[in-house]
VONU-707919 format. One record per residue (C-alpha): x, y, z; residue in three letters. Coordinates in steps of 0.02 Angstrom, whole numbers, padded with zeros to 5 digits, always signed. Example, Ala and Ser with C-alpha at 12.3 -4.5 7.8 and 13.67 -1.06 7.14 Angstrom:
residues 2
+00615-00225+00390ALA +00684-00053+00357SER 
//
This chain:
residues 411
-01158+01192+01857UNK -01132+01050+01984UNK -01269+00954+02066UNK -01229+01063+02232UNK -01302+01211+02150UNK -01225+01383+02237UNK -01042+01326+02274UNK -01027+01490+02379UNK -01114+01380+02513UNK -00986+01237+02491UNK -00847+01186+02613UNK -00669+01172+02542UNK -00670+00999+02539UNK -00834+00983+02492UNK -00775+01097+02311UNK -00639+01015+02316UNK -00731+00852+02300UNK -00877+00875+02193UNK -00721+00971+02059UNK -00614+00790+02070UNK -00783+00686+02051UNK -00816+00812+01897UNK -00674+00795+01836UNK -00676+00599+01846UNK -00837+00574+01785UNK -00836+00696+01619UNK -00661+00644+01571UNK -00670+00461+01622UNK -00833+00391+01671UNK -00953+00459+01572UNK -00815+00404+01384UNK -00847+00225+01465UNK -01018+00215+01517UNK -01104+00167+01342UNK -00995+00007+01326UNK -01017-00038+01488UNK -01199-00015+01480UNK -01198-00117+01315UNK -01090-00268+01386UNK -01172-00279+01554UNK -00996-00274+01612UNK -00931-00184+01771UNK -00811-00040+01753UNK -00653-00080+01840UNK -00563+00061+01779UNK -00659+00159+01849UNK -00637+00084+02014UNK -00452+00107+01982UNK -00483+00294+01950UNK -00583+00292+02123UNK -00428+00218+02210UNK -00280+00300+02143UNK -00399+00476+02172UNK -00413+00436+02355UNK -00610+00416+02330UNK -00646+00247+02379UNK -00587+00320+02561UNK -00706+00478+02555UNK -00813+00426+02692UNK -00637+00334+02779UNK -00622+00437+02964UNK -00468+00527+02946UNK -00386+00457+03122UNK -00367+00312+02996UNK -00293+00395+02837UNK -00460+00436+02748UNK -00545+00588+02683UNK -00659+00601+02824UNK -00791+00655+02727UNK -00984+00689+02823UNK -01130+00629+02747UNK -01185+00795+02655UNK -01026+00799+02560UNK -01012+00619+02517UNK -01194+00627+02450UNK -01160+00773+02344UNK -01013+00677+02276UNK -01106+00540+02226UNK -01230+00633+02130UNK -01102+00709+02029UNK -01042+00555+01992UNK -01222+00496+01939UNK -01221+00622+01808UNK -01087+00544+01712UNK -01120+00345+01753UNK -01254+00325+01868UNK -01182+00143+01882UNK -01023+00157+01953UNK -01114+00299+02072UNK -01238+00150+02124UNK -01107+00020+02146UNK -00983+00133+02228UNK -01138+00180+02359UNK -01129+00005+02420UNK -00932+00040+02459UNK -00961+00204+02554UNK -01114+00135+02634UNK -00977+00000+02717UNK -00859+00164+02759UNK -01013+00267+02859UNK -01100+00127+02950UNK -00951+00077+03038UNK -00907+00271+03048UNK -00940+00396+03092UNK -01157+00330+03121UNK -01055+00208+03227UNK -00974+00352+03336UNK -01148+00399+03388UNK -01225+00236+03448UNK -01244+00180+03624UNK -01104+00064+03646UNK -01012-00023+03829UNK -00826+00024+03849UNK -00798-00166+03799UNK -00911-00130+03640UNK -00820+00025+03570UNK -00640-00039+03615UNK -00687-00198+03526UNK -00765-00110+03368UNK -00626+00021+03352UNK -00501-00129+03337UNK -00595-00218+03187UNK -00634-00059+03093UNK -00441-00010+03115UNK -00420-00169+03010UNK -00538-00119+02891UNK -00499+00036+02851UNK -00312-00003+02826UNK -00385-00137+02684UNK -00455+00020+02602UNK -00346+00147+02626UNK -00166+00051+02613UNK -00224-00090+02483UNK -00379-00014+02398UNK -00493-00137+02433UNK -00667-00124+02401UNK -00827-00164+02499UNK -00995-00190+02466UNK -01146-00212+02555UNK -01285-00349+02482UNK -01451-00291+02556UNK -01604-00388+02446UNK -01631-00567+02482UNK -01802-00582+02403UNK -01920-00546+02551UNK -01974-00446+02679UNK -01790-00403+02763UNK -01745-00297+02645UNK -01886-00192+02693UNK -01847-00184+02865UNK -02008-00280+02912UNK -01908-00450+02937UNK -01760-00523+03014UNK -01622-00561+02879UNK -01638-00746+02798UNK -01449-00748+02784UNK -01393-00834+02957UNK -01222-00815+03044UNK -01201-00950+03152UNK -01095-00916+03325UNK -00936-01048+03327UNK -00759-01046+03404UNK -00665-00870+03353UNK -00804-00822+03235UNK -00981-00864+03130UNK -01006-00995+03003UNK -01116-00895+02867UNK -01267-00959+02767UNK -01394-00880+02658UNK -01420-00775+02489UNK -01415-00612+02420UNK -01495-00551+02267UNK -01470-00386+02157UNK -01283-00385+02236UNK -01207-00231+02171UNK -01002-00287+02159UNK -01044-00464+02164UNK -00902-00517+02078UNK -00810-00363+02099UNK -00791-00322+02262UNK -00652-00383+02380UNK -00780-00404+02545UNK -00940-00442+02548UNK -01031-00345+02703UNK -01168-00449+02707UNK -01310-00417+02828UNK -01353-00581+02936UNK -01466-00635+03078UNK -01367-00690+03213UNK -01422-00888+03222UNK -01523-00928+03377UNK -01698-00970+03418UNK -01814-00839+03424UNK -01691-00710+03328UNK -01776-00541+03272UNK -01715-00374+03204UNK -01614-00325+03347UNK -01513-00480+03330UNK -01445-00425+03155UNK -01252-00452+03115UNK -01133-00338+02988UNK -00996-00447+02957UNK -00866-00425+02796UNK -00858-00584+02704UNK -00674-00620+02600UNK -00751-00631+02436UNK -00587-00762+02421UNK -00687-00859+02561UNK -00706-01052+02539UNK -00900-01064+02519UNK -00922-00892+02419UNK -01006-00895+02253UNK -01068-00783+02141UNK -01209-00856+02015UNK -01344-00807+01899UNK -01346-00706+01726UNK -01361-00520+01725UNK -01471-00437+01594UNK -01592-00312+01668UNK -01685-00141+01602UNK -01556-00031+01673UNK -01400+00008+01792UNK -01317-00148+01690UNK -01135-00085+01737UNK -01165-00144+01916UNK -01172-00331+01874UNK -01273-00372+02029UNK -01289-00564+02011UNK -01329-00679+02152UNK -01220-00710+02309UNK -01220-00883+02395UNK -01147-00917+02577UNK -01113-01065+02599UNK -01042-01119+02768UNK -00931-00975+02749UNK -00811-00953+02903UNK -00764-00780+02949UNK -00653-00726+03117UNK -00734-00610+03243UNK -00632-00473+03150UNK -00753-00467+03024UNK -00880-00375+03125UNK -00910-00206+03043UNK -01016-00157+03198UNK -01047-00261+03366UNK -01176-00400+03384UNK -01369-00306+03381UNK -01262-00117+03347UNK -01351-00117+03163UNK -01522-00111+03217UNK -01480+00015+03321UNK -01401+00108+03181UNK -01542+00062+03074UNK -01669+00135+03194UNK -01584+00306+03232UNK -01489+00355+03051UNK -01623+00341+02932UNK -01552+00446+02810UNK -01430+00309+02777UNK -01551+00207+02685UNK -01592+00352+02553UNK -01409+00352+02500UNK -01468+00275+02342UNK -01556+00429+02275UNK -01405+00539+02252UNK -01372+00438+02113UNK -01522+00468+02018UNK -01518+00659+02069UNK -01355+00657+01952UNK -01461+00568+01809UNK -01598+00708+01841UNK -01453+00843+01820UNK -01398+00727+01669UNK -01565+00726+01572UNK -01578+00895+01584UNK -01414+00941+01536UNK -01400+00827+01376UNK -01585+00898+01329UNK -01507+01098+01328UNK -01352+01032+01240UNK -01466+00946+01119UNK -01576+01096+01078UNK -01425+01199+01070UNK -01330+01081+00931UNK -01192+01058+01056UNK -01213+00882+01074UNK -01050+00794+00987UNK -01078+00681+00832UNK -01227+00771+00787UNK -01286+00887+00665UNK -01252+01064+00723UNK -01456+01101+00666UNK -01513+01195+00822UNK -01692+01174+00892UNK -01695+01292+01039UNK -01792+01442+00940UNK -01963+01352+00932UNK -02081+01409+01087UNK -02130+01221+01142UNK -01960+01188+01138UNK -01929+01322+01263UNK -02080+01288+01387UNK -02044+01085+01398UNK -01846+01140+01449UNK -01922+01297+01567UNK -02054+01119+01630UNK -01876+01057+01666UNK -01795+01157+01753UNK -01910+01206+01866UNK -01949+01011+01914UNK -01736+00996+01931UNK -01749+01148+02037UNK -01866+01085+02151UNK -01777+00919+02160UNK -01607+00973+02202UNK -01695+01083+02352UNK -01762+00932+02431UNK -01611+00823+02382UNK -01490+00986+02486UNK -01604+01000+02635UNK -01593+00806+02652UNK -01412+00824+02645UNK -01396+00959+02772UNK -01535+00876+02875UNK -01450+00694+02904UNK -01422+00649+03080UNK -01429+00534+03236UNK -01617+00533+03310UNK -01700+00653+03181UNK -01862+00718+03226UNK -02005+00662+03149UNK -02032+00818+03042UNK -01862+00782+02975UNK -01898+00598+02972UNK -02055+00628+02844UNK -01957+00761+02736UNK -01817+00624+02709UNK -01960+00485+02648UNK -02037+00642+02518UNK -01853+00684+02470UNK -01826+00497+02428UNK -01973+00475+02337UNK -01967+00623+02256UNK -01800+00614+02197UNK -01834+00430+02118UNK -01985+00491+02054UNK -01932+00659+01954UNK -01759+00560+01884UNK -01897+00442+01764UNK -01987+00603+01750UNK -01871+00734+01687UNK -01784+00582+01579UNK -01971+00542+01508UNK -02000+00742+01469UNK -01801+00737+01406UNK -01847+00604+01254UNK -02016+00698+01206UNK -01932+00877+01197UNK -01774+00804+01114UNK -01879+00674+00990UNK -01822+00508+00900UNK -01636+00542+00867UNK -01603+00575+01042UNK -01638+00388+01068UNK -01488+00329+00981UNK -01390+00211+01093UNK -01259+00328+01053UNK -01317+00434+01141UNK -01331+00458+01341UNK -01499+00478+01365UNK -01584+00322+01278UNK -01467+00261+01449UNK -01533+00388+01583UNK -01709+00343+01512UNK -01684+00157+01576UNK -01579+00190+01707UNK -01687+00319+01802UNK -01830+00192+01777UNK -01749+00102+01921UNK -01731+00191+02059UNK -01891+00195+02120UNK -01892-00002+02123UNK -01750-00030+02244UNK -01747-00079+02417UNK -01756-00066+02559UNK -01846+00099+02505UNK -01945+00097+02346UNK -02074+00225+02313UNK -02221+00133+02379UNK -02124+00091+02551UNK -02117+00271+02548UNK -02266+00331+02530UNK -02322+00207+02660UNK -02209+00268+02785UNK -02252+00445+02754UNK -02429+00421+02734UNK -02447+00342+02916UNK -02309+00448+02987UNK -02413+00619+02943UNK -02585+00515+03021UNK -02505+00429+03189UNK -02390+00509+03313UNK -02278+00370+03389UNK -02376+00239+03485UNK -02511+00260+03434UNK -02637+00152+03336UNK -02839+00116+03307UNK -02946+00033+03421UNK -03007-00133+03329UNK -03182-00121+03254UNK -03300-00228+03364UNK 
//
């Protein structure tokens, strides 16, 4: 079964897809994912498996050599590459993320003739660094405040000099910090009064004089995507490193919110994960275990049927939110994509919880997966810039306010 569910209502491409990320993940990824889980170490070669596949250019537009993938199919990737490592899925989100911003969300902005000509020469540039040299992006979100959120301009400031910006500022929790080959790091354009709309998307060399990476690694879970901290420090970059034109992001931001759920994929794989080690568990099919099968006893059978039922109703939210995604959604839409997210964080920790009480204490081996997906799903619901609580708040006021609208102030 892949995460997709019916493949009779798949594209080619998108079968096509979801059988290569299969194939990746069960024959490479998932062999790897212990170790690198272990070591708090990054899995290169699995990056190298994403490049020589054609992957890391998924989302690429194919006028410039990529896959061309839409946002549907590249989520459904992703989550079937969260069922094998649900690190490498997080990491290579920030990647994609890079690919789609300056993509095909970009196509559908308001931009001047002078705007788009501009922008189509800088993400021609781009794209050839990922498609001819197999470079890899990133994009460092969290700086330890309100940005992240969306309820603050970003504390990381590019400064506007001759034939480019002079960078400063941090980023924390920097998936591919360390790894990746550009930084696109999310800035406040430098100038007094700056706000939201003045936010900048500029790739930084990670080669750059004035780049560091700093800080130990060691958290709960999702240790394969080493995401240290990442200093600027009067980092020069050209105006070629605009991913989108100056204020085009907060446009983007505003009308494409489905762009910030493209987290929760991966933890719909480790959902699909739980659940599948838990039957191959019961069944004695798990390897390096004792063949002593457990599925006969009625408990047994009611927590996995509990299961099920929770993945089913998962993977419908987590489908319609694919199908869904798109420029200016309407608020109905809108609220369905902040349950989808939540819910999707949510039932990951939930069906991994139920996974380790049906399966019991062996199951908890670090040899085995799902002692992993326990700690791993335990994170999703914590990252920016939507964790479950921003969520719920969204939703909460969205169902209670139409737009505009607010509360006179109690005399």
């Amino acid at each position: 079964m892949h995460i997709a569910g019916q493949t009779v209502h798949l594209t080619p491409q998108q079968r096509e897809l979801i059988d290569l990320a299969a194939t990746l993940g069960r024959e490479k990824f998932a062999p790897r994912a212990e170790r690198h889980d272990r070591e708090a170490s990054f899995p290169f070669e699995n990056y190298d498996d994403l490049r020589s596949s054609g992957l890391l250019a998924i989302c690429v537009p194919r006028e410039f050599g990529g896959l061309g993938a839409d946002f549907a199919t590249y989520v459904m990737v992703a989550a079937e590459i969260g069922r094998h490592c649900g690190a490498t899925a997080l990491s290579f989100n920030m990647h994609v993320s890079s690919c789609m911003w300056s993509g095909f969300i970009a196509d559908a902005l308001d931009m001047t003739p002078e705007q788009r000509a501009d922008h189509q020469r800088h993400r021609t540039l781009h794209y050839r660094n990922i498609v001819q040299d197999g470079k890899v992006y990133s994009q460092p979100f969290s700086e330890g405040g309100a940005a992240a959120a969306g309820k603050a301009p970003w504390g990381t400031l590019a400064r506007k000099v001759d034939g480019g910006y002079v960078i400063n500022g941090k980023k924390i929790f920097a998936s591919l910090a360390g790894a990746a080959d550009f930084y696109g790091a999310l800035c406040t354009l430098d100038k007094p009064g700056a706000t939201q709309r003045d936010s900048l998307y500029l790739a930084v060399p990670a080669a750059s004089q004035g780049v560091s990476v700093v800080g130990d690694w060691d958290p709960l879970g999702m240790r394969g995507t080493v995401s240290r901290t990442l200093l600027f420090k009067d980092v020069f970059v050209p105006e070629t490193a605009r991913l989108m034109p100056e204020g085009l992001y907060f446009q983007a931001a505003m009308r494409f919110p489905h762009m910030f759920a493209t987290l929760s994929p991966t933890y719909m794989g480790i959902a699909q994960a739980a659940y599948d080690f838990t039957v191959a568990y019961l069944r004695a099919e798990v390897p390096g275990m004792p063949p002593v099968k457990r599925r006969m006893y009625p408990t047994k059978q009611i927590a996995v049927a509990d299961m099920r039922i929770k993945l089913e109703q998962t993977r419908a939210l987590f489908l319609q939110n694919a199908r869904d995604a798109k420029v200016d959604p309407d608020k109905d839409t809108r609220m369905r994509l902040y349950a989808a997210h939540f819910t999707i964080m949510e039932n990951a920790n939930a069906l991994a919880a139920l996974a380790v009480r049906t399966c019991g204490g062996q199951s908890m081996l670090k040899s085995l997966p799902l002692e992993r997906l326990y700690r791993d799903s335990r994170c999703g619901s914590l990252m920016l810039p939507w964790t479950a609580e921003l969520c719920q708040d969204r939703l909460g006021r969205e169902c209670l306010y139409e737009s505009g609208e607010r509360d006179e102030e109690l005399e």
